[in-house]
CHARMM-style PDB file with segment names, atoms N, HN, CA, C and O in Angstrom:
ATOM      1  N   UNK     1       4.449   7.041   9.653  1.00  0.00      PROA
ATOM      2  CA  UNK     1       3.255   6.649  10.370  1.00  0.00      PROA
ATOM      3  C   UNK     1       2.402   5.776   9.449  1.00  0.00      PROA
ATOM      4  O   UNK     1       2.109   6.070   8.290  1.00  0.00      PROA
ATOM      5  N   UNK     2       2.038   4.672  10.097  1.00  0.00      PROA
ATOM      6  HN  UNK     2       2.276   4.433  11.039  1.00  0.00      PROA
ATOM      7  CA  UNK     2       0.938   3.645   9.362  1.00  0.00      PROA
ATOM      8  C   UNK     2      -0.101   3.829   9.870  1.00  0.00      PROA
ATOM      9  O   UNK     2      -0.365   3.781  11.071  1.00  0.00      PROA
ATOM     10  N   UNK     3      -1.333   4.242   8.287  1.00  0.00      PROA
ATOM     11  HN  UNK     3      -1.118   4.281   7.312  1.00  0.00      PROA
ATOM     12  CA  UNK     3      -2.795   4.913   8.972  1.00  0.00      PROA
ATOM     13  C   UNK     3      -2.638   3.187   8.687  1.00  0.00      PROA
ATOM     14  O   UNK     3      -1.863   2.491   8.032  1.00  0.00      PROA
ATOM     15  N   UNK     4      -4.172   2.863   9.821  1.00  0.00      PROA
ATOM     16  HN  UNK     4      -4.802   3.429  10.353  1.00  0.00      PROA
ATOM     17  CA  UNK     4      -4.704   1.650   9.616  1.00  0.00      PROA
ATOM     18  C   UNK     4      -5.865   1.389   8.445  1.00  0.00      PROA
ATOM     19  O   UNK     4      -6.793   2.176   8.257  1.00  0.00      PROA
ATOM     20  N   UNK     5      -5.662   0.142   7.678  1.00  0.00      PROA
ATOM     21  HN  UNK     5      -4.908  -0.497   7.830  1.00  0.00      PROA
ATOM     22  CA  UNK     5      -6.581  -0.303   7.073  1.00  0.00      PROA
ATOM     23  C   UNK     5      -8.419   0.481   6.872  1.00  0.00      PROA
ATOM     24  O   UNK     5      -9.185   0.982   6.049  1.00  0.00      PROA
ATOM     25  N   UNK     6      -8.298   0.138   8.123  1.00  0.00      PROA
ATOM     26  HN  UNK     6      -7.675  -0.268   8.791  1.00  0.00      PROA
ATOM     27  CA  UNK     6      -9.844   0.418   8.606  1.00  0.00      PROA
ATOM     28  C   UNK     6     -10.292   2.317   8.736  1.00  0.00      PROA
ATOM     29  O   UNK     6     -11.335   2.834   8.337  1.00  0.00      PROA
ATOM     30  N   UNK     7      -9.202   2.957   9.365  1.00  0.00      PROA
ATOM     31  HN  UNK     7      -8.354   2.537   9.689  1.00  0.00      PROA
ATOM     32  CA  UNK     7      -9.822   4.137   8.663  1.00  0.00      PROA
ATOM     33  C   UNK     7      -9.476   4.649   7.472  1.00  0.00      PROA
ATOM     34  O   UNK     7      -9.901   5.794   7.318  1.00  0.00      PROA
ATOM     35  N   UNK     8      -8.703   4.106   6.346  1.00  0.00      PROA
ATOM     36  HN  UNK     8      -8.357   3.176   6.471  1.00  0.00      PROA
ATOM     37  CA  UNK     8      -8.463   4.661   5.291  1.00  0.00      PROA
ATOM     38  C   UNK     8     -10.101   4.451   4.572  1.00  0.00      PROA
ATOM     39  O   UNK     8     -10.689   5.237   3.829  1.00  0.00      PROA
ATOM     40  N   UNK     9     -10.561   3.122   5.084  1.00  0.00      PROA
ATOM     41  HN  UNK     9     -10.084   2.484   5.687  1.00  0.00      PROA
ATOM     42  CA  UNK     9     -11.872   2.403   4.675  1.00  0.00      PROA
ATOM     43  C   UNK     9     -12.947   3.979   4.795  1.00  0.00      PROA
ATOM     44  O   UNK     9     -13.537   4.652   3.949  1.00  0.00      PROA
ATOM     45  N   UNK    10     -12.794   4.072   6.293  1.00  0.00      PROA
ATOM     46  HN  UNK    10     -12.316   3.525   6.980  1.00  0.00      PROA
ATOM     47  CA  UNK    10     -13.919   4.668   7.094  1.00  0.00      PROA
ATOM     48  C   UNK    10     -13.820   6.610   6.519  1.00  0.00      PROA
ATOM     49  O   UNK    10     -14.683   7.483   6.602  1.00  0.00      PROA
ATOM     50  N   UNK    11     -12.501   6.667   6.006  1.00  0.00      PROA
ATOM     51  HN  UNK    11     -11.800   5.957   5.938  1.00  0.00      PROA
ATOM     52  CA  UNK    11     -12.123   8.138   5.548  1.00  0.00      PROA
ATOM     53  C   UNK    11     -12.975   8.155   3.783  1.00  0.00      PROA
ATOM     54  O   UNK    11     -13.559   9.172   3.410  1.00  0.00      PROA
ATOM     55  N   UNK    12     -12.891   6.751   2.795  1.00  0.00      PROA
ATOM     56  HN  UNK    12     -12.417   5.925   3.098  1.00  0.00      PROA
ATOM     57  CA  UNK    12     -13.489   6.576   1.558  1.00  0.00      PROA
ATOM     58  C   UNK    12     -14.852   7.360   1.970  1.00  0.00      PROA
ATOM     59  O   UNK    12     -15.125   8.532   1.710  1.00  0.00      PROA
ATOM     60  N   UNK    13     -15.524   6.550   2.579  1.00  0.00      PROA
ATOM     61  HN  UNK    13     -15.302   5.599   2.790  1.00  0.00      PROA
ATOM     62  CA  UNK    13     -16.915   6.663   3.276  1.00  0.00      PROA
ATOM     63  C   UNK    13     -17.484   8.153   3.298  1.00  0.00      PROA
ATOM     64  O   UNK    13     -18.554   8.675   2.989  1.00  0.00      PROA
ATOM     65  N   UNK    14     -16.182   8.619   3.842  1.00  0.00      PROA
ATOM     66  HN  UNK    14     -15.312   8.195   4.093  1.00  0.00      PROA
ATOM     67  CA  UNK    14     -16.864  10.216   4.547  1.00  0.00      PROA
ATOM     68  C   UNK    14     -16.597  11.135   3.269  1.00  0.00      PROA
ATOM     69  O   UNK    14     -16.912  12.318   3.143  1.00  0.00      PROA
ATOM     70  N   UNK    15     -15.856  10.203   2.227  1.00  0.00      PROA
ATOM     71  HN  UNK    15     -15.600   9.242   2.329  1.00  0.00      PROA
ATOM     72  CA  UNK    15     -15.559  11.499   1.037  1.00  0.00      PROA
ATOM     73  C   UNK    15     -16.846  11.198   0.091  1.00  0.00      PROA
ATOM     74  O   UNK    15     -17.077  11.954  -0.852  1.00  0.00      PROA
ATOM     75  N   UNK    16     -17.554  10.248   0.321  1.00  0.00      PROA
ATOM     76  HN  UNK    16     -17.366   9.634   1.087  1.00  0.00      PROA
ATOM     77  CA  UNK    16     -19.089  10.061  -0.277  1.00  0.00      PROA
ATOM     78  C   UNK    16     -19.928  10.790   0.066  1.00  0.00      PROA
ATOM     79  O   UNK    16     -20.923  11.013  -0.624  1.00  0.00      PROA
ATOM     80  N   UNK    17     -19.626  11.527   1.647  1.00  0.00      PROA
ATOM     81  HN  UNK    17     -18.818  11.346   2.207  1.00  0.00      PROA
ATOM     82  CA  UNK    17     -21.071  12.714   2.114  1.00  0.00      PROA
ATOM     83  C   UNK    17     -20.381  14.306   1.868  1.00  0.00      PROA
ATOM     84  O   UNK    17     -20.761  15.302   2.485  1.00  0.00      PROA
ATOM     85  N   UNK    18     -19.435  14.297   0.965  1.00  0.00      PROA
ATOM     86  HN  UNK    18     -19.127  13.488   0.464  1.00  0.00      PROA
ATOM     87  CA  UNK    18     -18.625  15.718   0.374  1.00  0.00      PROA
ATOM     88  C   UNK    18     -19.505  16.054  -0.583  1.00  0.00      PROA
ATOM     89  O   UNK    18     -20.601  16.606  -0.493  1.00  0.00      PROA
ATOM     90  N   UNK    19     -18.925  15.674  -1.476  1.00  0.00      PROA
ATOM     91  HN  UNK    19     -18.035  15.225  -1.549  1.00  0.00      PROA
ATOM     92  CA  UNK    19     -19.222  15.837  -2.997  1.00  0.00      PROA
ATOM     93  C   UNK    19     -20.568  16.045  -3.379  1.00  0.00      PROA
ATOM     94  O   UNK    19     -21.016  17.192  -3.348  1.00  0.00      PROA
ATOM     95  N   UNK    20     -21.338  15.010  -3.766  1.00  0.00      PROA
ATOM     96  HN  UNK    20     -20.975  14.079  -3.791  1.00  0.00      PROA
ATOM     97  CA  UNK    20     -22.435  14.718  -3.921  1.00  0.00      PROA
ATOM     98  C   UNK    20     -23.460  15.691  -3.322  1.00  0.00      PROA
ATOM     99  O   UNK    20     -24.365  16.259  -3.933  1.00  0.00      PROA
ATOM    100  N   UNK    21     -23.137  15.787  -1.926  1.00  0.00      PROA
ATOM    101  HN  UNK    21     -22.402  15.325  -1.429  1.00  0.00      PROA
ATOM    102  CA  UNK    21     -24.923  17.240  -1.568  1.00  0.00      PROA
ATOM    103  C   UNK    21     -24.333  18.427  -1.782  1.00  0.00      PROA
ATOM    104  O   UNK    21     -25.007  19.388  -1.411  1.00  0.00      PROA
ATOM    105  N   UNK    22     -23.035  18.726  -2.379  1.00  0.00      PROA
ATOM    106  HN  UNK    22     -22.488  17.945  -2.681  1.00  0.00      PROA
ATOM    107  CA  UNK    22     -22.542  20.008  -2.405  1.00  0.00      PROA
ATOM    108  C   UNK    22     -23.915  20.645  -3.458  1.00  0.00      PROA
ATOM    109  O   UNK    22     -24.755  21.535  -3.322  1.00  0.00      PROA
ATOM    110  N   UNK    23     -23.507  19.414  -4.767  1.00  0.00      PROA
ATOM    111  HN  UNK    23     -22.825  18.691  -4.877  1.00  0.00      PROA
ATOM    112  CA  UNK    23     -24.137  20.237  -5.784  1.00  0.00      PROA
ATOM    113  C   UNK    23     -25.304  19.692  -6.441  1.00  0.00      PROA
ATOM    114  O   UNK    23     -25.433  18.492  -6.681  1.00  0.00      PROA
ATOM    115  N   UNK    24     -26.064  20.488  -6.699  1.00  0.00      PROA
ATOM    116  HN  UNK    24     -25.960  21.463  -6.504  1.00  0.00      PROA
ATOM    117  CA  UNK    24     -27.626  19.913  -7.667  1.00  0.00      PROA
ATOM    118  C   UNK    24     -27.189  18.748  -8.214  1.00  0.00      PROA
ATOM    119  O   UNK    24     -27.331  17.729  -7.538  1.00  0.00      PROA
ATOM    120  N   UNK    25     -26.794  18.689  -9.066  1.00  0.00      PROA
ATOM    121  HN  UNK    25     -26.678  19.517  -9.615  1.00  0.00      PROA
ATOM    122  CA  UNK    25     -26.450  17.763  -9.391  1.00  0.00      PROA
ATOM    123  C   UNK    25     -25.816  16.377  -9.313  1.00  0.00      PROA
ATOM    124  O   UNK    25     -25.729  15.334  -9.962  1.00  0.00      PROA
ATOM    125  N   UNK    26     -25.406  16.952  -8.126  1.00  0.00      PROA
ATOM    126  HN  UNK    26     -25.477  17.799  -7.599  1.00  0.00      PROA
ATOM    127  CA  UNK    26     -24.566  15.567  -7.503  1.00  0.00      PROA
ATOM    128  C   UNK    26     -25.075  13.883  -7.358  1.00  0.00      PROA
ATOM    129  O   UNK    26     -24.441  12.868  -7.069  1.00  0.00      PROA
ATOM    130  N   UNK    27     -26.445  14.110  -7.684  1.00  0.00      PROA
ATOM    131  HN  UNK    27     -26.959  14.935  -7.919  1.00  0.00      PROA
ATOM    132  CA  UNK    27     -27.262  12.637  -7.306  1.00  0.00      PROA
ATOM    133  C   UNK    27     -28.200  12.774  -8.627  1.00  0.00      PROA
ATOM    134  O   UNK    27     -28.606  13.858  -9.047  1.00  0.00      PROA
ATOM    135  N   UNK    28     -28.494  11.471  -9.240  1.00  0.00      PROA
ATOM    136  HN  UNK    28     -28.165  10.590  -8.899  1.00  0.00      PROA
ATOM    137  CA  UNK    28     -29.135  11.406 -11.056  1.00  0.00      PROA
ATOM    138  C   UNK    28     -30.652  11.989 -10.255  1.00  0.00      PROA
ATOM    139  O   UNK    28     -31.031  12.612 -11.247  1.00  0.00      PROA
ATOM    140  N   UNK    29     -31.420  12.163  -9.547  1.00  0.00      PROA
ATOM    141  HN  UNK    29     -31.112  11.657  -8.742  1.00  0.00      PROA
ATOM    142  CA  UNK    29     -32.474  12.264  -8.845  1.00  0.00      PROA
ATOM    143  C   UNK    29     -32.290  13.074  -7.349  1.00  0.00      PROA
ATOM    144  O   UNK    29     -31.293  13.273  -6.655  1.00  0.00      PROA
ATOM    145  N   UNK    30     -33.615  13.414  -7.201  1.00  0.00      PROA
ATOM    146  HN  UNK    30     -34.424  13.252  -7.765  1.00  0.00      PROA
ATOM    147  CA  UNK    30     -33.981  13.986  -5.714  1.00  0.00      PROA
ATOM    148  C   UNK    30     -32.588  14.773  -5.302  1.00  0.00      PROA
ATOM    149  O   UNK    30     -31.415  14.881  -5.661  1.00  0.00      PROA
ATOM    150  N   UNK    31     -33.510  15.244  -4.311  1.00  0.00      PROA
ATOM    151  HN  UNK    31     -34.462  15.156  -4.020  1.00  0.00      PROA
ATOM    152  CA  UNK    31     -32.659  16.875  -3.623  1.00  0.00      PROA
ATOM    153  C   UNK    31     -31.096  15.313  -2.152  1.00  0.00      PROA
ATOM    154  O   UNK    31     -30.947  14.168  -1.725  1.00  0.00      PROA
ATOM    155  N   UNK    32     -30.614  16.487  -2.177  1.00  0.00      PROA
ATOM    156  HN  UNK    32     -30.735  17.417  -2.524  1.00  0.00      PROA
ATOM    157  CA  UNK    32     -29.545  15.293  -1.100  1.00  0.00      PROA
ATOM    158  C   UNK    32     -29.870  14.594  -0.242  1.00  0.00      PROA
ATOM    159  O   UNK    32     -29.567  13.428   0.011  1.00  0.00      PROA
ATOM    160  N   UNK    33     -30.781  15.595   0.449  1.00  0.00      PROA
ATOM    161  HN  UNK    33     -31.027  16.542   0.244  1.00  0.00      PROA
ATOM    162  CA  UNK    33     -31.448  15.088   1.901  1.00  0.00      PROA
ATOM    163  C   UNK    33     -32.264  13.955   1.968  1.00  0.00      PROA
ATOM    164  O   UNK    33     -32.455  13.327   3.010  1.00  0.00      PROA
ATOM    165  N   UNK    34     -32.933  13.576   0.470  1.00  0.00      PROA
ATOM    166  HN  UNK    34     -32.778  14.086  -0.376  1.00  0.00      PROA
ATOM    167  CA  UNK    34     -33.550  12.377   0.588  1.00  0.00      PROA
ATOM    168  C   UNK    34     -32.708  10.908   0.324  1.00  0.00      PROA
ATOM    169  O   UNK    34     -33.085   9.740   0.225  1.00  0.00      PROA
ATOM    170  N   UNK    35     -31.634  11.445   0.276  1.00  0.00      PROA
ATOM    171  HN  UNK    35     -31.328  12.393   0.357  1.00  0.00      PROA
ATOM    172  CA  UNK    35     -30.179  10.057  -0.187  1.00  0.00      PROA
ATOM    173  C   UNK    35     -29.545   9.952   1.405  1.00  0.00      PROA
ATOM    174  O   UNK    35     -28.367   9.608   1.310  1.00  0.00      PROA
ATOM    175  N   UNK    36     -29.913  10.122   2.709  1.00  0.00      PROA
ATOM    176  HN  UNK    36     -30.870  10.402   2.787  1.00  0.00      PROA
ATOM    177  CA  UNK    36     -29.230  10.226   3.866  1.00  0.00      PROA
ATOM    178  C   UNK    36     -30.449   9.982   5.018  1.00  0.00      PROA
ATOM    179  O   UNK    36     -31.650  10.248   4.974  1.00  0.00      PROA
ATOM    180  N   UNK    37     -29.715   9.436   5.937  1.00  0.00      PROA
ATOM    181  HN  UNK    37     -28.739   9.220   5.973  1.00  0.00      PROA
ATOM    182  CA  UNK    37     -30.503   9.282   6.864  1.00  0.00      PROA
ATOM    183  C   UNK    37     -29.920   9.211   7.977  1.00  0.00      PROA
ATOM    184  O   UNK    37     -28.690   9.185   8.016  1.00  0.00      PROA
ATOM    185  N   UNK    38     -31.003   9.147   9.593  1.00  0.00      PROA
ATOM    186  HN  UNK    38     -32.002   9.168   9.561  1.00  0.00      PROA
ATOM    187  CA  UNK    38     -29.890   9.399  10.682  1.00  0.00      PROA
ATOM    188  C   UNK    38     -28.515   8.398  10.691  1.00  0.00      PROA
ATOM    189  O   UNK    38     -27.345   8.667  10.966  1.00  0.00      PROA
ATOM    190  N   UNK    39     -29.237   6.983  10.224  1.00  0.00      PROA
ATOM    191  HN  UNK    39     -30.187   6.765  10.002  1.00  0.00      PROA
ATOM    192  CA  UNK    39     -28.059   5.534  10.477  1.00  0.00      PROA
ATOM    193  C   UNK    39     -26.606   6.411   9.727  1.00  0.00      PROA
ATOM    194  O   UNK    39     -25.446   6.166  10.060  1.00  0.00      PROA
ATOM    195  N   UNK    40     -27.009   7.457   8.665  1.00  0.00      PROA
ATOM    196  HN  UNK    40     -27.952   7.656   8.395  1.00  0.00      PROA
ATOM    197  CA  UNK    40     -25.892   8.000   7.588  1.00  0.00      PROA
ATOM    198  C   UNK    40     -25.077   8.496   8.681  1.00  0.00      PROA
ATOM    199  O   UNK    40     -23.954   8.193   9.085  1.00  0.00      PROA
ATOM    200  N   UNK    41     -25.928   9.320   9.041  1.00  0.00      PROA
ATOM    201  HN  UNK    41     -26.840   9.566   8.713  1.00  0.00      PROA
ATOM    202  CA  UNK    41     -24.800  10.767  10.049  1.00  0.00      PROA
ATOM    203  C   UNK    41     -24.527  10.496  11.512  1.00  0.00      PROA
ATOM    204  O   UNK    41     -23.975  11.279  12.285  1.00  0.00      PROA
ATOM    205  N   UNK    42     -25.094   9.000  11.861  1.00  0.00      PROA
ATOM    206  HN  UNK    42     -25.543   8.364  11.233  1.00  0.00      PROA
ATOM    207  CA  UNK    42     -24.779   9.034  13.306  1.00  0.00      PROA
ATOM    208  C   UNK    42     -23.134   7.856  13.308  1.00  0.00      PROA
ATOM    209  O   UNK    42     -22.420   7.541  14.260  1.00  0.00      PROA
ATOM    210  N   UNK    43     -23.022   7.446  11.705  1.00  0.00      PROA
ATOM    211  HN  UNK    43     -23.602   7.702  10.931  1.00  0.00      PROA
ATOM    212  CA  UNK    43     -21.886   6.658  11.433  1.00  0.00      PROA
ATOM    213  C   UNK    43     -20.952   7.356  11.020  1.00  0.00      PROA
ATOM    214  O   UNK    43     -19.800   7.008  11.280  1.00  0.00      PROA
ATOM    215  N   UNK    44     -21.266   8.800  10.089  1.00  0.00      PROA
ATOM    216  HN  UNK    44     -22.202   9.082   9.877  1.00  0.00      PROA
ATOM    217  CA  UNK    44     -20.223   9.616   9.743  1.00  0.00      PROA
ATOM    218  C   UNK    44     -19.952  10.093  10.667  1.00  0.00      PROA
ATOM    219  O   UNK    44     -18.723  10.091  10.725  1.00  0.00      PROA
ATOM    220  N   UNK    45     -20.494  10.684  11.764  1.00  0.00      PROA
ATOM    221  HN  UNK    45     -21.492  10.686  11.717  1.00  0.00      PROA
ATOM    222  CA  UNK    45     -19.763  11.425  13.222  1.00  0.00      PROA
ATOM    223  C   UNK    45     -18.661  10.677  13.539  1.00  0.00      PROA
ATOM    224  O   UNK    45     -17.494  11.065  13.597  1.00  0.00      PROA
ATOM    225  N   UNK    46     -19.243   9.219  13.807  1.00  0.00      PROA
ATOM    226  HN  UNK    46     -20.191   8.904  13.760  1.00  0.00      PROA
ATOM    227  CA  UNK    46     -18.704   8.134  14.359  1.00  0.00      PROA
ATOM    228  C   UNK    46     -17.059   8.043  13.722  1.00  0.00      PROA
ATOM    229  O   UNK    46     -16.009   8.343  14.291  1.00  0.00      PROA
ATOM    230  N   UNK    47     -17.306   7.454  12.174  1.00  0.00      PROA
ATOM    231  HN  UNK    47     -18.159   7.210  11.712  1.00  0.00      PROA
ATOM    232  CA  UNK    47     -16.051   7.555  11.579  1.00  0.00      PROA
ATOM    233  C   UNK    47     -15.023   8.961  11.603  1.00  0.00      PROA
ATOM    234  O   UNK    47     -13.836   9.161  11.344  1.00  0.00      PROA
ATOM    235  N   UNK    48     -15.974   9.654  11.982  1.00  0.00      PROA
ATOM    236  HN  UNK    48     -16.938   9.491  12.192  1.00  0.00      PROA
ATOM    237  CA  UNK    48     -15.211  11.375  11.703  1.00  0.00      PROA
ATOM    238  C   UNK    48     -14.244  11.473  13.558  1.00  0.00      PROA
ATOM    239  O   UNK    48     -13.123  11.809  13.941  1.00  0.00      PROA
ATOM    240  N   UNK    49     -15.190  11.088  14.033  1.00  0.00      PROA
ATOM    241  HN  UNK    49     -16.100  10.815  13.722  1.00  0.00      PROA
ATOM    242  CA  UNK    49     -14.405  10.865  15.440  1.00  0.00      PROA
ATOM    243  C   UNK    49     -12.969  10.347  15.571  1.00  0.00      PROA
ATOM    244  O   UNK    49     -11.924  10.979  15.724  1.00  0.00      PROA
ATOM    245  N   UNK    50     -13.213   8.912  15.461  1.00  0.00      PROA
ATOM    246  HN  UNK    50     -14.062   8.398  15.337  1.00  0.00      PROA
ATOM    247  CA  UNK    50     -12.168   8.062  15.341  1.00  0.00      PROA
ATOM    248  C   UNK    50     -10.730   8.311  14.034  1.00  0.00      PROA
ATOM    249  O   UNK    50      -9.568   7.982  14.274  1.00  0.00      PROA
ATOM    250  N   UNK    51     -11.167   8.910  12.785  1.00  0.00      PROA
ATOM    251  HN  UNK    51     -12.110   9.178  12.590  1.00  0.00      PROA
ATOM    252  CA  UNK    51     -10.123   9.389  12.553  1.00  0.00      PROA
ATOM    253  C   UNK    51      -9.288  10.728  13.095  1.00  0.00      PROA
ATOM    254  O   UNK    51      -8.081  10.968  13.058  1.00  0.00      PROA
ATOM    255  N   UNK    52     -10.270  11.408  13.549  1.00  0.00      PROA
ATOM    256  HN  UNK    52     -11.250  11.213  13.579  1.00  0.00      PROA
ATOM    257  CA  UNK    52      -9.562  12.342  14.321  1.00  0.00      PROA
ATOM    258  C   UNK    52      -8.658  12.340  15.382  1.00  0.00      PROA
ATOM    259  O   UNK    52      -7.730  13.093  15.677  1.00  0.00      PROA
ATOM    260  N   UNK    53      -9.243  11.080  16.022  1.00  0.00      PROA
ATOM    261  HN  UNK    53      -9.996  10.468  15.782  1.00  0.00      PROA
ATOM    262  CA  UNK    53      -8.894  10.572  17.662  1.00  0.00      PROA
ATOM    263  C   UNK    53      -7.109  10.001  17.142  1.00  0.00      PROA
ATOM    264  O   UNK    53      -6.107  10.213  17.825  1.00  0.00      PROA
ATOM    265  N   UNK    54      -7.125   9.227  15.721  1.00  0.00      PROA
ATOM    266  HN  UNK    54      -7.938   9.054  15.166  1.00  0.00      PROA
ATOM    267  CA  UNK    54      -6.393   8.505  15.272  1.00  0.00      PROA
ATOM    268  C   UNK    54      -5.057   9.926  15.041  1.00  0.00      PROA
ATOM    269  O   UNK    54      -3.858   9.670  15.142  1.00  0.00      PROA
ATOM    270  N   UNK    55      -5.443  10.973  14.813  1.00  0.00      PROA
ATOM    271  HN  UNK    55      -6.418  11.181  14.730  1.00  0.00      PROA
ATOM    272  CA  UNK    55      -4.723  11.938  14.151  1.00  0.00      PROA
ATOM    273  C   UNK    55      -4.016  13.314  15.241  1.00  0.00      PROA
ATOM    274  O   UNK    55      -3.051  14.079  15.218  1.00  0.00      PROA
ATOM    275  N   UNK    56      -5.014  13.059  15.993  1.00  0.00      PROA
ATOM    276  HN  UNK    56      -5.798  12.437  16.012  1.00  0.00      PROA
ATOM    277  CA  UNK    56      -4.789  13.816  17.558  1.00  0.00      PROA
ATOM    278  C   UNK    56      -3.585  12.997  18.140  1.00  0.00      PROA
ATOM    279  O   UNK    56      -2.506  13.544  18.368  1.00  0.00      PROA
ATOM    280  N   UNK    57      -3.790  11.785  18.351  1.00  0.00      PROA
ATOM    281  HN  UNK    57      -4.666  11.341  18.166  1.00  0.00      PROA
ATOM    282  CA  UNK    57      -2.421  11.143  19.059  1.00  0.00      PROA
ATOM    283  C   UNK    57      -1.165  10.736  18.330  1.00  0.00      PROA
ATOM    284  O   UNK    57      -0.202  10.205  18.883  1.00  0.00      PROA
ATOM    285  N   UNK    58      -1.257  11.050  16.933  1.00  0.00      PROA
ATOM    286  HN  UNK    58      -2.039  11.481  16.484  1.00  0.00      PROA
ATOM    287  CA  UNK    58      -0.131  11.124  16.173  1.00  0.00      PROA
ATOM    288  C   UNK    58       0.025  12.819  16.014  1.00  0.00      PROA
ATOM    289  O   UNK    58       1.010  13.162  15.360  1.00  0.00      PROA
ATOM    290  N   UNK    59      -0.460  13.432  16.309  1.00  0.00      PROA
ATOM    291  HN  UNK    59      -1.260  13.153  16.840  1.00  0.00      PROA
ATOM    292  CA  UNK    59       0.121  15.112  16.520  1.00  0.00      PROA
ATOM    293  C   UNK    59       1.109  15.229  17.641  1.00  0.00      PROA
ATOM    294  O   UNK    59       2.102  15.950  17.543  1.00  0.00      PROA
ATOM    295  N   UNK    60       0.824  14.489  18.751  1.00  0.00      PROA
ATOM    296  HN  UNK    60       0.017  13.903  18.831  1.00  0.00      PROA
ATOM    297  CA  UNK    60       1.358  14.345  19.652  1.00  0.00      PROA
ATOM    298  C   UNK    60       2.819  13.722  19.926  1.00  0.00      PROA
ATOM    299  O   UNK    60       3.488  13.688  20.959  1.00  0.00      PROA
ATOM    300  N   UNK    61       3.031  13.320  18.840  1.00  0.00      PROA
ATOM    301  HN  UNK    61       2.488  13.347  18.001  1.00  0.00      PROA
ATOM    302  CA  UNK    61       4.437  12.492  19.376  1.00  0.00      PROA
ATOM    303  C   UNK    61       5.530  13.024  18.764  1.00  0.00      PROA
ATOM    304  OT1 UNK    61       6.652  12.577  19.005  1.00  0.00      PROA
TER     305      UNK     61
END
């Protein structure tokens, strides 16, 4: 199976909102919540969707 270009892109992305608010430390400054905003999480849904959608119809075959 060939993932496409574009969500390997869109999967980088979502491993940037892992890490980082797990832990205190994760950001040189401020608590997580001030490094995010809605534009953040209404694009990570977004990307989180579509790789799923991408992964649901390759379960399938």
């Amino acid at each position: 199976m060939k993932v496409p270009e574009d969500l390997i892109e869109k999967a980088q992305v979502l491993d940037g909102f892992y890490i980082p608010p797990r832990y205190p430390s994760g950001f040189p400054e401020g608590a997580p919540f001030e490094h995010y905003n809605r534009r953040h999480s209404s694009e990570a849904i977004r990307y989180a969707r579509e790789i799923l959608d991408f992964v649901s119809s390759h379960l399938a075959e």
